[in-house]
C-alpha positions as CSV (number, residue, x, y, z in Angstrom):
1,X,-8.2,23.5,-3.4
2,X,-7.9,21.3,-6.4
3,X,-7.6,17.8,-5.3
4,X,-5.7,14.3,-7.8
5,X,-6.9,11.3,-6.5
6,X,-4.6,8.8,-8.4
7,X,-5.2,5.2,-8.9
8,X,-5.0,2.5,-10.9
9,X,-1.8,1.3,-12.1
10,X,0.0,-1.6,-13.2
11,X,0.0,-4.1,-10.1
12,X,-2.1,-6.8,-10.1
13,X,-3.9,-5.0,-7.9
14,X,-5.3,-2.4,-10.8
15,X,-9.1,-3.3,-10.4
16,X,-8.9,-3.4,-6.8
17,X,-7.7,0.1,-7.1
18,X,-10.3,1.7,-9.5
19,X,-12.8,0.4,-6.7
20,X,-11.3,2.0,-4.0
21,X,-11.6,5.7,-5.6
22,X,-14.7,5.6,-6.8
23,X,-15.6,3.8,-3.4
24,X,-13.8,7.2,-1.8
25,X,-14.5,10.0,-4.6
26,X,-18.3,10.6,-3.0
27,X,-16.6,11.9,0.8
28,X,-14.9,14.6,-1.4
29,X,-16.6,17.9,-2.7
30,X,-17.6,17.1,-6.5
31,X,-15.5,20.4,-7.8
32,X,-12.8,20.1,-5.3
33,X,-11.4,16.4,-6.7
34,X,-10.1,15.1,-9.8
35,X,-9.6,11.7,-10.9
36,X,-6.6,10.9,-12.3
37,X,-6.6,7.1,-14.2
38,X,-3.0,5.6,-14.3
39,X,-3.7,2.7,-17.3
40,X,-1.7,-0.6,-16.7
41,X,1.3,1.2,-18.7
42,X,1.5,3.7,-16.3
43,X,0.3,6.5,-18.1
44,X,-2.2,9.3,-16.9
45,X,-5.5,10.0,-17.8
46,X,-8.6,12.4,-17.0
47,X,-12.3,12.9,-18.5
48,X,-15.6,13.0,-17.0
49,X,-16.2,9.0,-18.1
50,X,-13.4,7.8,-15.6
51,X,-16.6,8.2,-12.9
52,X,-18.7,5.9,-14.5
53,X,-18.4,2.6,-12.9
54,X,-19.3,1.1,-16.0
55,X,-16.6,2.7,-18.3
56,X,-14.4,-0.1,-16.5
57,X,-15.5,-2.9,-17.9
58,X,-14.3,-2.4,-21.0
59,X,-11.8,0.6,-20.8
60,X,-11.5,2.9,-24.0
61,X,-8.9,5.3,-23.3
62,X,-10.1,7.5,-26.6
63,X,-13.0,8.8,-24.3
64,X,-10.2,10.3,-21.6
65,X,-7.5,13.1,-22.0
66,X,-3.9,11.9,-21.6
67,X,-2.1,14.1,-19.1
68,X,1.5,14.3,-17.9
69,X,2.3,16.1,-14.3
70,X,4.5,19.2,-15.0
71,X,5.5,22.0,-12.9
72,X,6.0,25.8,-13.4
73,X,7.5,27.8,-10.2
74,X,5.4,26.5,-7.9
75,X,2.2,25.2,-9.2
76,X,1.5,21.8,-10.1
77,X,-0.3,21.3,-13.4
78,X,-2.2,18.0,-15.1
79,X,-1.0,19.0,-18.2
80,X,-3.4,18.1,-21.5
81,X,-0.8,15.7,-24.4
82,X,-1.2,17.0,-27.6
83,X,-3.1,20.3,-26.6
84,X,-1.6,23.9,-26.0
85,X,-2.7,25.3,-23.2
86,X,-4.9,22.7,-21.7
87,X,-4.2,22.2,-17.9
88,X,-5.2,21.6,-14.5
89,X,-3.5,23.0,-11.5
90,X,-3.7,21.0,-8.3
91,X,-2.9,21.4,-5.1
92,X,-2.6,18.0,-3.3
93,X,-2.8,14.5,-4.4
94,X,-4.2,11.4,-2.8
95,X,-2.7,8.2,-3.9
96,X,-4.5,5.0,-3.7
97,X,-2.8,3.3,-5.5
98,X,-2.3,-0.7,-4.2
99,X,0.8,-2.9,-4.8
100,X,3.4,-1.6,-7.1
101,X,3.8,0.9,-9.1
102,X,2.0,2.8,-6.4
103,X,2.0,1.9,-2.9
104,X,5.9,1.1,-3.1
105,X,7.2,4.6,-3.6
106,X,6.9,5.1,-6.9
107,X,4.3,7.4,-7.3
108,X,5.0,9.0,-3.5
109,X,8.7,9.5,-5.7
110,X,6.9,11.4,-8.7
111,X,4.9,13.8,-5.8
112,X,8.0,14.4,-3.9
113,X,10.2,15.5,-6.7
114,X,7.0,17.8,-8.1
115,X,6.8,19.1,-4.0
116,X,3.2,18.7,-3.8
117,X,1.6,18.0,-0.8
118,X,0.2,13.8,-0.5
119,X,-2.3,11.9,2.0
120,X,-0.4,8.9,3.1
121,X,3.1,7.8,4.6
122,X,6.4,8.9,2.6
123,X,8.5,7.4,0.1
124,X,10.6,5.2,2.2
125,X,7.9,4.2,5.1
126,X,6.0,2.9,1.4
127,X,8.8,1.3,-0.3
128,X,9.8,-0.6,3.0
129,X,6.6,-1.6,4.0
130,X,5.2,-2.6,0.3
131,X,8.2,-5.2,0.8
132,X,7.3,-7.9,3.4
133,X,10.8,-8.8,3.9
134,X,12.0,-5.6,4.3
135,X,8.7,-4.9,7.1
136,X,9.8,-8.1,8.7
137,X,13.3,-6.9,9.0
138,X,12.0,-3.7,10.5
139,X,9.8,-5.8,13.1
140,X,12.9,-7.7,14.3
141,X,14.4,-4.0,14.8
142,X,11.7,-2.7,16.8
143,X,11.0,-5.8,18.5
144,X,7.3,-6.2,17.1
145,X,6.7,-9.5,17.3
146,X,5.9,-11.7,14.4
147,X,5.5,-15.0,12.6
148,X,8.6,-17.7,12.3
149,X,9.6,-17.3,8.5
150,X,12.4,-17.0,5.9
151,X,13.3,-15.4,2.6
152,X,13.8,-17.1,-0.8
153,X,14.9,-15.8,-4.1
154,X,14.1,-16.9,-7.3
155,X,16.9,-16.9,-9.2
156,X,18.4,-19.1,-6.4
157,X,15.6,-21.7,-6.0
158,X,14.9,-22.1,-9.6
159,X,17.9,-23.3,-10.7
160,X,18.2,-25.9,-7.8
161,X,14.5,-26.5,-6.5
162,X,16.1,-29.1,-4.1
163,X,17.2,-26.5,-1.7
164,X,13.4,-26.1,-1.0
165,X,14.4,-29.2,1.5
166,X,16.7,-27.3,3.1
167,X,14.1,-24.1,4.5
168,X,14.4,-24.6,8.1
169,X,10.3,-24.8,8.6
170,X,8.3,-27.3,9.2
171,X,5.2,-27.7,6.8
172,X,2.8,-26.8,6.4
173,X,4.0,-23.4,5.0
174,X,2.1,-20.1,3.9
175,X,4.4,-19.0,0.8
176,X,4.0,-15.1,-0.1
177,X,5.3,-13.0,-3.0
178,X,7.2,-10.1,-0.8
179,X,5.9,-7.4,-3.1
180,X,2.2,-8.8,-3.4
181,X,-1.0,-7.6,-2.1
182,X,-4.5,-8.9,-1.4
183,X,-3.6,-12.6,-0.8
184,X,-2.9,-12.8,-5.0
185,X,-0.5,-15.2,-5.3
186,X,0.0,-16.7,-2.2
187,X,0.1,-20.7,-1.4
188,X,-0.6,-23.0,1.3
189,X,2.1,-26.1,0.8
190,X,1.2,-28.8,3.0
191,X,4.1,-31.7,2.2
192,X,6.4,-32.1,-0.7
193,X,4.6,-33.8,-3.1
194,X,3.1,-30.4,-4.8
195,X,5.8,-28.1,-3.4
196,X,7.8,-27.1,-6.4
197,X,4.4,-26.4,-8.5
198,X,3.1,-24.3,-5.6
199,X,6.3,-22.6,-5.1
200,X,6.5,-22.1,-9.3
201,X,3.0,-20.4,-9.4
202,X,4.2,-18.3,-5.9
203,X,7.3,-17.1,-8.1
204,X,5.1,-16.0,-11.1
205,X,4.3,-12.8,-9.5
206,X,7.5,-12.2,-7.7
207,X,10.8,-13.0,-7.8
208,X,11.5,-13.3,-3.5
209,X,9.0,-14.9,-1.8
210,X,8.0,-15.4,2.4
211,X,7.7,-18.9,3.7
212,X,6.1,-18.6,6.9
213,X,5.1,-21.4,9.3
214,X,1.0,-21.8,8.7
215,X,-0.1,-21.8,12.3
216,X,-2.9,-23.7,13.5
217,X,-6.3,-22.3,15.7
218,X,-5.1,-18.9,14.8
219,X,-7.8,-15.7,14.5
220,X,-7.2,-12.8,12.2
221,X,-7.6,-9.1,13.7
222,X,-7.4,-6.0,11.7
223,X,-7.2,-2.1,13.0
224,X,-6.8,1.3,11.0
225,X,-5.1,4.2,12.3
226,X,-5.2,7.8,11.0
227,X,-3.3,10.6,11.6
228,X,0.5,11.6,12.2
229,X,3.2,11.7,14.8
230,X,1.3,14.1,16.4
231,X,-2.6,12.7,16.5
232,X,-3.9,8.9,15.8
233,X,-7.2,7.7,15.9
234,X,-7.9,4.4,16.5
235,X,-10.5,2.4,14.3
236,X,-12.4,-0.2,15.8
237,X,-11.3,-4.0,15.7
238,X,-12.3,-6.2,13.0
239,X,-11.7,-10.0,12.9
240,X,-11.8,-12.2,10.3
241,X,-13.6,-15.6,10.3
242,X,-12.6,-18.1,7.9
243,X,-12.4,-22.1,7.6
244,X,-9.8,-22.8,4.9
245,X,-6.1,-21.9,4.6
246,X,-6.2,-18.0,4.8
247,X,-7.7,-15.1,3.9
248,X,-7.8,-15.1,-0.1
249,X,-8.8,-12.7,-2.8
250,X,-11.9,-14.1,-3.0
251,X,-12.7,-13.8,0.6
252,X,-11.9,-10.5,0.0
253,X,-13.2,-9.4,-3.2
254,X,-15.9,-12.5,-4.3
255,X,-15.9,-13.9,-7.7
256,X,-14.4,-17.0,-6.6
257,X,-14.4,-20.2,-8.6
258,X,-13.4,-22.4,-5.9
259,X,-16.5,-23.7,-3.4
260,X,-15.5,-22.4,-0.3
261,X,-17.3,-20.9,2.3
262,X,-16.7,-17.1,2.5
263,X,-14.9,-15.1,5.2
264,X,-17.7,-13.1,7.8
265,X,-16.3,-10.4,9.8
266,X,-17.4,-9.0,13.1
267,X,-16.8,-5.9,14.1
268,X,-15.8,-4.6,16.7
269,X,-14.7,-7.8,17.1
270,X,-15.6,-9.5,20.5
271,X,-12.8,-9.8,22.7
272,X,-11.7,-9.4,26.2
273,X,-10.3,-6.1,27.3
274,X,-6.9,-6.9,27.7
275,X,-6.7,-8.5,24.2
276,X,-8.0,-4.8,23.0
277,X,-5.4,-3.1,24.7
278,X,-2.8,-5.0,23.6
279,X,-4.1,-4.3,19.6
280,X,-4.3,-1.4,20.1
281,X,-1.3,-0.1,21.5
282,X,0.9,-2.4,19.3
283,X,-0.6,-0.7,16.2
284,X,-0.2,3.0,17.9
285,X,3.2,2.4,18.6
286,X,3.9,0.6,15.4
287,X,2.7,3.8,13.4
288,X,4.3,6.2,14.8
289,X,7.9,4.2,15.0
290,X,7.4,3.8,11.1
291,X,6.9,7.2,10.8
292,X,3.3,6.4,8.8
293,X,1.1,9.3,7.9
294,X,-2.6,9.3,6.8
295,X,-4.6,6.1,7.1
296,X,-2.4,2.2,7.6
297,X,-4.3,-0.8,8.6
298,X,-2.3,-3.4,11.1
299,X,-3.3,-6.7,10.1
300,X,-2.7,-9.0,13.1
301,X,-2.9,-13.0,13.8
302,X,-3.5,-14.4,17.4
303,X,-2.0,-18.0,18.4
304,X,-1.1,-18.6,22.0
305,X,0.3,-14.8,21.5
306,X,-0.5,-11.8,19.0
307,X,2.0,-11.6,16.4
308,X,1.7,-8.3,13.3
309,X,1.0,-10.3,10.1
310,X,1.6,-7.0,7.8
311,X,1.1,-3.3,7.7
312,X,-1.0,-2.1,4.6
313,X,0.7,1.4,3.9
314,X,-2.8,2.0,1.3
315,X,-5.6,0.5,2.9
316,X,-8.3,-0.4,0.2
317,X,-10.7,2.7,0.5
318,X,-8.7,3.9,3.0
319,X,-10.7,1.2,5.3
320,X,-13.2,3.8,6.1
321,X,-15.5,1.1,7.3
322,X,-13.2,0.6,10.1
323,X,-14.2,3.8,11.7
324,X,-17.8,3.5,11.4
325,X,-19.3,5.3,14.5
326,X,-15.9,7.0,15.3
327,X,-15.2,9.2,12.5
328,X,-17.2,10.1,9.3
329,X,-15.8,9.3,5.8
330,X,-15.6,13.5,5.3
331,X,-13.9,13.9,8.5
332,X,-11.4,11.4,7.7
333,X,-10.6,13.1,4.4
334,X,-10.2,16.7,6.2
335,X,-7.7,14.5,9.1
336,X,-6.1,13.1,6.4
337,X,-5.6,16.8,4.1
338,X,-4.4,18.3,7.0
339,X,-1.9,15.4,7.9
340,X,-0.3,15.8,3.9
341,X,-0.5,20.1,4.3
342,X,1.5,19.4,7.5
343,X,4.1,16.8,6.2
344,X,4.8,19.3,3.3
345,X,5.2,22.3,4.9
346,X,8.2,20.2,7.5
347,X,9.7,19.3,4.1
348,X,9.5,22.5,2.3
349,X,11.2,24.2,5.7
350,X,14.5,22.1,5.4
351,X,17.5,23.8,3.7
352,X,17.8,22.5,0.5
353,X,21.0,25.4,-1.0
354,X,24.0,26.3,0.5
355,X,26.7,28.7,-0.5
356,X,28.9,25.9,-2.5
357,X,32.2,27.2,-3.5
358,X,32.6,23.8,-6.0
359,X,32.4,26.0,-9.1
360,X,34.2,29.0,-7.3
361,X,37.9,27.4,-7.2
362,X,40.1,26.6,-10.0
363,X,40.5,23.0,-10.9
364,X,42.9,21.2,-12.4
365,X,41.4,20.2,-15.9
366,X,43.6,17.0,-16.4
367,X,42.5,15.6,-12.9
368,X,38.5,16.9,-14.1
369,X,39.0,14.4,-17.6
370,X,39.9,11.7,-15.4
């Protein structure tokens, strides 16, 4: 089995995304996977360099081979630009790609229409869940319980930023691009005196944001699940200890510029059993209502009640530290294989030609030229 991992992209999320492959490429055999380097124009790439952590620093795609995916019958090639007979046939792709341009559908749509076989949920669980107002809409549905908030849209707000008085919140606010990921671009506005700046900057990465009442004394839990409708496996629980606003890039990935205490994390996290119970059966039953596949982590906030903050459809590193002591990293990969072989083959069983009689009949050419 020949196996694409594919990441990168053009989110702002790229970097994030080169770390978690080469973070994951070591849990697969070293002839069984090949990376495949989407550049920031969304173009494909392969060579032996793209596992050098230090090729990223300052890319030079003239060391790569561009490729395009193409398909003959039923193999799936990486195809070799500008060569004859150059390719690559692959059996199965794993996408880890973060934000857009990858973890909203778009490349789950390129895998679909080439019916190869993907680790992770399907088109639509991504594309709704990569948008935060669409996942809250899809809480209020399935009565998952959640934070107070509301929906703005640019075009709306920036052309009359006095309706910002009209949100029917009370500050402080937590203002999120719908579409973002990794806390990049999110603000904390505490009263109206920098609110139209904060929301501007919110805006630059998206054009609907989430305004969401910042709560106060809250704690931050995160747990992974892997597996299908048929098997999950729990991770452990993490929570997240911070003592400023939320839980930012830099808390996340260092390299901040501000001077601000880091986030710790303890996991498991240290909490009564009931509290467990309740984690963990909220983020079972949320996975399989959503009809996830593979690996999503359930990132949670406790108040006076627990409340689903946002479901990450492509975990960075598939969150494998999560499941430390439960599963291995290689075992998670193998789960996760047979999760995408089985999610194929279901597709690949439905009827897709029937005996059309629309180019049987006689038609009327004058009603066909209107």
């Amino acid at each position: 089995m020949k196996i694409a991992l594919i990441y990168g992209g053009s989110s702002t999320e790229h970097e994030i995304s080169i770390l978690s492959a080469l973070q994951m490429i070591k849990y697969f055999k070293e002839d069984e996977v090949i990376l495949v380097y989407t550049s920031k124009e969304n173009r494909f790439y392969i060579g032996e360099c793209l596992r050098d952590f230090d090729f990223y620093a300052n890319v030079n795609l003239r060391l790569c081979k561009e490729v395009t995916f193409e398909k003959k019958n039923q193999d799936v090639y990486l195809k070799v630009k500008r060569a004859w007979n150059q390719k690559v046939m692959i059996d199965m792709a794993f996408p880890l790609m973060h934000g857009v341009s990858g973890e909203d559908g778009s490349i789950q749509g390129l895998l679909e229409l080439l019916d190869l076989p993907y680790a992770q949920s399907s088109l639509a669980t991504c594309a709704i869940f990569m948008d935060k107002d669409l996942m809250r809409r899809m809480f209020q549905v399935f009565q998952v319980p959640h934070n107070e908030g509301v929906v703005i849209h640019k075009d709306t707000i920036l052309n009359n930023l006095s309706l910002l008085k009209e949100v029917p919140i009370d500050k402080p606010w937590i203002v999120k691009p719908a579409k973002g990921g990794s806390s990049i671009g999110i603000n904390c506005v505490y009263d109206d005196e920098r609110m139209d700046r904060l929301i501007c900057e919110s805006f630059a990465f998206d054009n609907k944001l989430i305004v969401e009442k910042k709560l106060e004394n809250i704690r931050e839990f995160n747990i992974a699940v892997i597996g299908n409708e048929h098997e999950q496996i729990l991770s452990h629980i993490e929570e997240i200890h911070i003592d400023h606003d939320y839980y930012s890039y830099s808390d996340k990935y260092g390299g901040s510029l501000v001077k601000q205490k880091p986030a710790t994390r303890t996991c498991p996290a240290d909490l009564d059993e009931t509290l467990i119970q309740e984690i963990k059966e909220l983020a079972k039953r949320s996975f399989i209502d959503f009809e996830c596949s593979g690996v999503v982590r359930f990132d949670f906030l406790y108040s006076d009640h627990l409340m689903m903050n946002e479901i990450n459809i492509i975990p960075g590193s598939y969150s494998i530290y999560l499941f430390k002591g439960i599963i291995t990293p290689y075992e998670m990969i193998e789960i996760m294989k047979r999760c995408a072989k089985e999610k194929h083959l279901k597709k690949m069983k439905e009827i897709r030609e029937i005996d059309s009689f629309i180019f049987k009949r006689k038609w009327d050419v004058n009603l066909l030229k209107k």
